[in-house]
N, C-alpha and C positions, 0 to 999 in steps of 0.2 A: 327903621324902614317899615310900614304903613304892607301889612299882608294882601296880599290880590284877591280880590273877588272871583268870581267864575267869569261876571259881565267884562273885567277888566282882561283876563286872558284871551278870552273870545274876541274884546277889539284886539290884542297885538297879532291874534290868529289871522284876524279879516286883512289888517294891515299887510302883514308878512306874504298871504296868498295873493294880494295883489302887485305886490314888488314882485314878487319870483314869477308869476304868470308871464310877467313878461319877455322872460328870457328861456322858458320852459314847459311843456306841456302843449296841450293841444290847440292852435291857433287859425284863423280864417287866409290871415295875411302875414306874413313874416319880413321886416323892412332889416334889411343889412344896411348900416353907413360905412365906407370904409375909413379905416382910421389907421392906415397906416405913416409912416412918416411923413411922406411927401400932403396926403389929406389931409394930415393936420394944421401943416403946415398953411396951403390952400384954404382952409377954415372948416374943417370937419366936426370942429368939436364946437362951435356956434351951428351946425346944421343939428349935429347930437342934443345942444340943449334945446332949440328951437322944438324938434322930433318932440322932446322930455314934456315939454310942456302942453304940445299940443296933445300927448299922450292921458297925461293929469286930468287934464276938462275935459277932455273924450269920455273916459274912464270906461274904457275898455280892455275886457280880454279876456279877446280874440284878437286880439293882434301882435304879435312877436317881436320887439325890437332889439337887434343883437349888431354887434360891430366885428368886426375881420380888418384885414391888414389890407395892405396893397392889394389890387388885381392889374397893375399892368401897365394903367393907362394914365400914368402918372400926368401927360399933361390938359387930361379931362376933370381931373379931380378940381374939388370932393364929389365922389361917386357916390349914389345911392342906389341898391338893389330893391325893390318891390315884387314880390312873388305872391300869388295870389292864389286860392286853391283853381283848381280847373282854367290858371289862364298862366300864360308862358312868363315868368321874367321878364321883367322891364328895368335895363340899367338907364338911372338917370347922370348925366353930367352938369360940372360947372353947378354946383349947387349952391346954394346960400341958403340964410333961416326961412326970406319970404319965399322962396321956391320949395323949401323940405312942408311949411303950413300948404302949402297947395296941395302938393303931392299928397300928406298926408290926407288932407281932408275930401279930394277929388278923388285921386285912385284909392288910397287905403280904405274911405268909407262908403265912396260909391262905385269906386268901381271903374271909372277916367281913367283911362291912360293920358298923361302930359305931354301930348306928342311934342312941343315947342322946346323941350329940354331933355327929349328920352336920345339917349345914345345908342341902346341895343337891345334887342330881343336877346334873351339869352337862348 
């Protein structure tokens, strides 16, 4: 095995601080999906990677994305949560990947609320 350089550590440092920023630490926006059984089921986890990706080319953060379990409303699902600093919760329902790209890109980077698929003010 081939010894590390400094420059070599410093990328896996860069790398590693942009994976955990997003589950950790200080953020602008914080997007919850829910991902409990029944949202999975529903397609939570094509809303999850859709989220992943448009996360990537953003390449931001400042913005939080994390998953939790059920909240309830099993037959709205896949639910996604958008919390924004200084603006109330916005649950969206009935998600899919082209509606999680909106969202993301509408509300998480300017600020839109999606009124045509938000379910609730929290």
């Amino acid at each position: 095995m081939a010894k590390m350089t400094i420059e070599d550590l410093k990328r896996i440092k860069e790398t590693t601080l942009k994976a955990t920023s997003l589950r950790q630490g200080d953020a602008r926006v914080k997007i919850t999906v829910h991902m409990g059984t029944c949202g999975i089921a529903a397609g939570a986890r094509e809303v999850m990677n859709a989220l992943m990706q448009e996360m990537a080319e953003a390449d931001r953060q400042d913005i939080r994305v994390v998953t939790s379990g059920c909240m309830g409303m099993c037959s709205s699902e896949p639910n996604v949560t958008v919390e924004a600093l200084d603006s109330e919760p916005i649950v969206y329902q009935h998600m899919d990947a082209n509606r999680m790209r909106q969202v993301f890109r509408r509300h998480a980077l300017l600020g839109e609320v999606q009124t045509d698929f938000a379910l609730a003010k929290m």
